[in-house]
N, C-alpha and C positions, 0 to 999 in steps of 0.2 A: 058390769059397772063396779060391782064391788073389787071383783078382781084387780082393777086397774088402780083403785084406789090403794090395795092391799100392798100392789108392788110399788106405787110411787110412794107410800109409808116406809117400806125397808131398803129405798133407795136413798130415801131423806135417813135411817136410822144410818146407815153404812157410809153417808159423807160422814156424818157428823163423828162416830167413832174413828175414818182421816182422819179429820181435820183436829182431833184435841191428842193425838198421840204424840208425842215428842217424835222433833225432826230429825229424820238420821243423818250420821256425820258424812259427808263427800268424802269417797275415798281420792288421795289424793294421787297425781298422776305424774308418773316416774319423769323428772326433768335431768339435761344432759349437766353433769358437775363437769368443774376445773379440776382434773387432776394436780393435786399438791407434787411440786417441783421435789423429785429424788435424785439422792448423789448418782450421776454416770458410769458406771460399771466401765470398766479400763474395755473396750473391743477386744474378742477375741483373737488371737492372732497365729499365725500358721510357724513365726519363726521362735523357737526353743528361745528361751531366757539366757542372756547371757554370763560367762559364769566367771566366777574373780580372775581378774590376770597374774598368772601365773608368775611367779622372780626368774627372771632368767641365770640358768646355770654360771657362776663365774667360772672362766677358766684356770686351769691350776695356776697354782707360781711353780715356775720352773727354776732351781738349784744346780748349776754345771760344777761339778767338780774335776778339777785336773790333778791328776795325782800318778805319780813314778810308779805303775803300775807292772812293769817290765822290765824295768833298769837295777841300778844298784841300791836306791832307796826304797826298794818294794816294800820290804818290813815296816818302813813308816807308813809308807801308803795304806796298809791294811791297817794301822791304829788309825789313819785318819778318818777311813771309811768306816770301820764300826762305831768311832767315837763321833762322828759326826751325827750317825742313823741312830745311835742310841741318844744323842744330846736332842733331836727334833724328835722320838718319843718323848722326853720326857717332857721340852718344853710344852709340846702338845695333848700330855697326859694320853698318849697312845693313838690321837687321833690323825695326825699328820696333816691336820687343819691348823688355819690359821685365819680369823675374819673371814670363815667362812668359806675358802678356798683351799681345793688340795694343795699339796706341797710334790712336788716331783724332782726326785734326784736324779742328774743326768750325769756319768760319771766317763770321763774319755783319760786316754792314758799320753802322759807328754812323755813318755819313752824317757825321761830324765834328758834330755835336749830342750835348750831354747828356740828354737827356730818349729819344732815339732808343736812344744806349748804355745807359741803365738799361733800358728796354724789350728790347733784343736780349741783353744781360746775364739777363734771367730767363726770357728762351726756351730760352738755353742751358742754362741751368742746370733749369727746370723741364721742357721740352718735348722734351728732345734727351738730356739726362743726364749733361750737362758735370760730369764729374770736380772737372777745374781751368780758369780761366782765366787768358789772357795779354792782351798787346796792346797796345794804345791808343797812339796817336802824340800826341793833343792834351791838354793838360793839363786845359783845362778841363773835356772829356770826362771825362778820369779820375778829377779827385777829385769827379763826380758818380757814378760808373759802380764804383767802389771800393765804394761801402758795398751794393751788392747782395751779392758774394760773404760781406761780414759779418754781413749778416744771416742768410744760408743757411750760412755756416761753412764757404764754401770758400776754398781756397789762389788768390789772383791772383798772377801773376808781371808787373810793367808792364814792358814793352821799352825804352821810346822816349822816354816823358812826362816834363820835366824839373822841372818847380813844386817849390820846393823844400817846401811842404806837404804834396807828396803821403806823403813821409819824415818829416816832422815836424808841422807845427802839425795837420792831418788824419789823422797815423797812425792807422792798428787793424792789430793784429796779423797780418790775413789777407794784409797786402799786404808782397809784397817787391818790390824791381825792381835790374833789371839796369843802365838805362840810369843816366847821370849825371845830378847835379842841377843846378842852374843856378848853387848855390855851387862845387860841385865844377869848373862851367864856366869861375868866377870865379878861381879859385884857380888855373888854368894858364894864364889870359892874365893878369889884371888886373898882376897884382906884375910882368911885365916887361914891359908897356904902361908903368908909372908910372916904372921905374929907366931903360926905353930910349927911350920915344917922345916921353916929355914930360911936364909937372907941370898944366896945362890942361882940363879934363874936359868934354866935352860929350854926352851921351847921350839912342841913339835907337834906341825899343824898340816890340813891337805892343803895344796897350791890354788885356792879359788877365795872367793871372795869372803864366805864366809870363814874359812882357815886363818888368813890375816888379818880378819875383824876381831877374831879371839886371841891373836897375838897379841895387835894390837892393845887392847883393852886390857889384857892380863900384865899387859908391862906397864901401862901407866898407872895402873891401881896399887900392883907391888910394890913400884920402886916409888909410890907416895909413903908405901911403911916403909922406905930405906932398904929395902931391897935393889940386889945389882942385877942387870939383864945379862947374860953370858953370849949367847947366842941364838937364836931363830932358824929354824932347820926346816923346809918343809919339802912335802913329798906329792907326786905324782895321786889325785883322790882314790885311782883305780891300783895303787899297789896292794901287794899281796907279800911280796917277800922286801921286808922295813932293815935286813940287815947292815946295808951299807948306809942307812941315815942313822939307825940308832948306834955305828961307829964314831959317827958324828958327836954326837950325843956322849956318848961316852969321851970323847977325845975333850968336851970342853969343860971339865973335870967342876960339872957345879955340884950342888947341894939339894935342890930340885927339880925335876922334870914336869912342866905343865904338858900334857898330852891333850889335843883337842881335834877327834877323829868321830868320822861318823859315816855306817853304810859298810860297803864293799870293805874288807880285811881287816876289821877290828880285833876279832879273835884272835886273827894270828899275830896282830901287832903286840898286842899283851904277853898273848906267850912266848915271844920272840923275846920283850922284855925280860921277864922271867929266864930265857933261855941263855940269853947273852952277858947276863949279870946285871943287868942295869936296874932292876931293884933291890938288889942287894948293894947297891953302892951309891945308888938316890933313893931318896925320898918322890915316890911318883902321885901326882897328882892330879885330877882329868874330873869330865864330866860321868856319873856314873851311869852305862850305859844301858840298854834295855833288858831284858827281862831273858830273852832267849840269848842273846849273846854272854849275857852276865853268866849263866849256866855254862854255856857252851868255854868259858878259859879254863873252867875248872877250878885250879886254887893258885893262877894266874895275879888273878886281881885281888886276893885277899889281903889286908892290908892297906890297900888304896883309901886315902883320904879325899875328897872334892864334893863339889857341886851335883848336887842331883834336883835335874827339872820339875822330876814327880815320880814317886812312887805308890802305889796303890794302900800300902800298908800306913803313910805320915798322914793327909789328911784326916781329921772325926769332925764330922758336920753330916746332915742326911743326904747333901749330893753326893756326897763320894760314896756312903753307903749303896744309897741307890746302883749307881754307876756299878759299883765291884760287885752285886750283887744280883744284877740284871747281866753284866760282861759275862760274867762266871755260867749263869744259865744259858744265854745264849750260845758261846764259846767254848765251855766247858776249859775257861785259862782267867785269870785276871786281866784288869787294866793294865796298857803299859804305857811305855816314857811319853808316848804323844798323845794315848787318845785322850786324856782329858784338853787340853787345848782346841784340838777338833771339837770334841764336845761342847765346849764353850762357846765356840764359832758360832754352833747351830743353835743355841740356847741365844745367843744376842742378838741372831738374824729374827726368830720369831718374836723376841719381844719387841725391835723396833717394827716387824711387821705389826701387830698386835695394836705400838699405838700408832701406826700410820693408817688402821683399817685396808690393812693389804695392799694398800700403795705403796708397789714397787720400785718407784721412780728414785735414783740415789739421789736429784737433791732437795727431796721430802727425809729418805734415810736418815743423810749425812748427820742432819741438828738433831736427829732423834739419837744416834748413837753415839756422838759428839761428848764426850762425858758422863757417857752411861755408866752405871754400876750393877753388876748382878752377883749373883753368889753360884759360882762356880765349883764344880768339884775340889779345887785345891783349895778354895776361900772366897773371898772379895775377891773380881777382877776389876778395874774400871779403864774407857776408853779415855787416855789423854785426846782433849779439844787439841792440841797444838802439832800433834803427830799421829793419833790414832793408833797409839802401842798402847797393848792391855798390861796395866800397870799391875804385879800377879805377885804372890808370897813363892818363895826357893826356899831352897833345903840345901845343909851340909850336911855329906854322911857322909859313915865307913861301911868298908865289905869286911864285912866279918863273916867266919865258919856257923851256917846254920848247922840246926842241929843232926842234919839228915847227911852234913859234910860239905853242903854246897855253899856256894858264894850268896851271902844273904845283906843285902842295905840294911844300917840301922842309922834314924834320925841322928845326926848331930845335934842341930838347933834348924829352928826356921826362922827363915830371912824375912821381914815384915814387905808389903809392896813399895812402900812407901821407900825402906834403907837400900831395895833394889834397883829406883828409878833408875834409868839411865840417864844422862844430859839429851836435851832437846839440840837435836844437832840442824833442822831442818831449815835451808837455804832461804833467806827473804826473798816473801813472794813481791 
């Protein structure tokens, strides 16, 4: 009894110690959250990233040059060809880029025939993909070998060819050229042959186109100083022995002889002069000729007063430095009578290329070169708008004995472009 009483006493103590403890906290019971909205990670994907689109390569511009490679004007052809390659060095500063496009010279030989030139003219242009074309040393060639580029509407640049039709009575628009015309030739010699050599005129020229554009032109300029024309003699271009015209010559007993020869038998025409007395008895007068022929008269030509195109030594400006100084390494010889003209050529093609952004097309060209100016080894050139002759500073000189005994040019005076213009002779379009 007691017992019983004992346990239900520590039954009642042990509630009661429950019941006054502080109630413990409910642990609380892990419930499902809303996962918070995160940015999309892009899918993985099995194909490689694509990678920037490449510029597609342009294709070069292509340059066809035709040039008497084989004939009798070969020696020009070779000033044209180095002055042209050295003129697209320099415009390009060595790169032969232009907007980004090579430049490619394609060079075919017109044998010095017209019918050859218009055939190699449309190889180039059909078969090869000549952009533009340059070139041409023979006039006759050229104002046959010109109207191919007009028909297909490309840009020709002429280097060399001097007819003064090729700028006027034959214009079309595709054609420009660098070299002088044979009035422009006229105009740096003719007026101080008449005020210093003498009032007398007798003249002897080759039987082509260019031959009696220089007659031509020298007899209207002289006999404006009051000079008399005596007689006009001309000859076969491929002769070699001049005896029986410079009888000629001698028989029309003037004061002056105008000589305007170029190519095949220079040399011996000179010395022939020399030979037969006819500068001992005229005053001779002429375009003064290149560089190896000049050597080769010996002391033929010393003495000779005229017009000279260009010599390596009249220019001081940094093209022409440039030019004789790069010629000379390359060449191991100087510039000669053409290739600054060539050079010019290639120097005006890559500036209108430059602001056409390599659009080839001539009648994007045309208005870009249309009155262009640049500074060319002999000075200012600029393209007249009305004909597209490069209006160019000439020279009068003598041959005089250099020091070593050979026949050496010394400047007379230089002709401004301006006192050399020719007249705009060009047929209303």
């Amino acid at each position: 009894m007691k017992l019983c009483r004992y346990a239900i006493v520590l039954l009642l103590v042990a509630a009661m110690v429950v019941s006054c403890a502080p109630a413990a906290t409910p642990t609380p019971v892990p419930q499902p959250t809303k996962a918070q909205a995160q940015p999309t990670a892009a899918p993985p994907t099995t194909v490689p990233p694509t990678a920037a689109p490449t510029a597609k390569p342009q294709p070069p511009i292509k340059i066809g040059m035709l040039n008497d490679v084989s004939a009798g004007l070969v020696t020009y052809a070779v000033m044209a060809q180095r002055g042209f390659e050295l003129g697209l060095d320099y415009a390009t500063k060595g790169t032969r880029k232009v907007a980004g496009r090579d430049i490619q010279l394609i060079i075919k030989d017109d044998e010095g025939k017209a019918d050859v030139a218009v055939t190699r003219a449309r190889e180039l242009i059909e078969k090869d993909g000549a952009d533009i074309l340059t070139g041409l040393q023979s006039s006759a060639v050229a104002l046959a070998a010109m109207a191919v580029p007009k028909e297909y509407k490309k840009l020709l640049v002429i280097t060399t060819a001097a007819a003064d039709q090729i700028t006027g009575a034959n214009f079309n628009r595709y054609t420009f050229r660098t070299g002088s015309t044979a009035y422009q030739d006229a105009l740096a010699g003719a007026k101080f042959a008449a005020r210093t050599l003498g009032k007398k005129f007798v003249y002897f020229a080759p039987d082509n186109a260019w031959g009696k554009d220089q007659i031509a032109a020298w007899k209207k300029l002289v006999e404006a100083e009051g000079a008399t024309s005596l007689a006009e003699i001309v000859a076969p271009a491929d002769t070699t022995d001049f005896t029986p015209y410079l009888q000629k010559v001698l028989a029309a007993n003037g004061e002056v002889l105008f000589i305007a020869w170029a190519g095949v038998g220079g040399v011996q025409l000179f010395q022939q002069c020399q030979d037969l007395g006819v500068t001992a008895k005229m005053k001779v007068t002429t375009g003064i000729v290149d560089n190896a022929a000049l050597a080769a008269t010996g002391t033929a030509m010393i003495g000779f007063k005229g017009m000279q195109k260009y010599h390596y030594t009249f220019p001081k400006n940094p093209v022409n430095d440039w030019l004789v100084a790069e010629h000379q390494k390359r060449y191991n010889a100087p510039p000669d009578l053409f290739t600054d003209t060539a050079f010019a050529a290639a120097q005006a093609i890559v500036a209108a290329l430059e602001k056409s952004g390599g659009n080839t097309d001539a009648e994007v060209l045309i208005p870009i070169l249309e009155g262009m100016c640049w500074d060319a080894p002999k000075g200012q050139m600029c393209f007249r708008k009305e004909d597209h002759q490069a209006l160019q500073p000439m020279y009068a000189a003598e041959v005089t004995k250099g020091p070593d005994g050979k026949p050496l040019p010394v400047k007379v005076a230089e002709i401004s472009k301006e006192d050399t213009a020719p007249p705009i002779t060009v047929p209303k379009q």
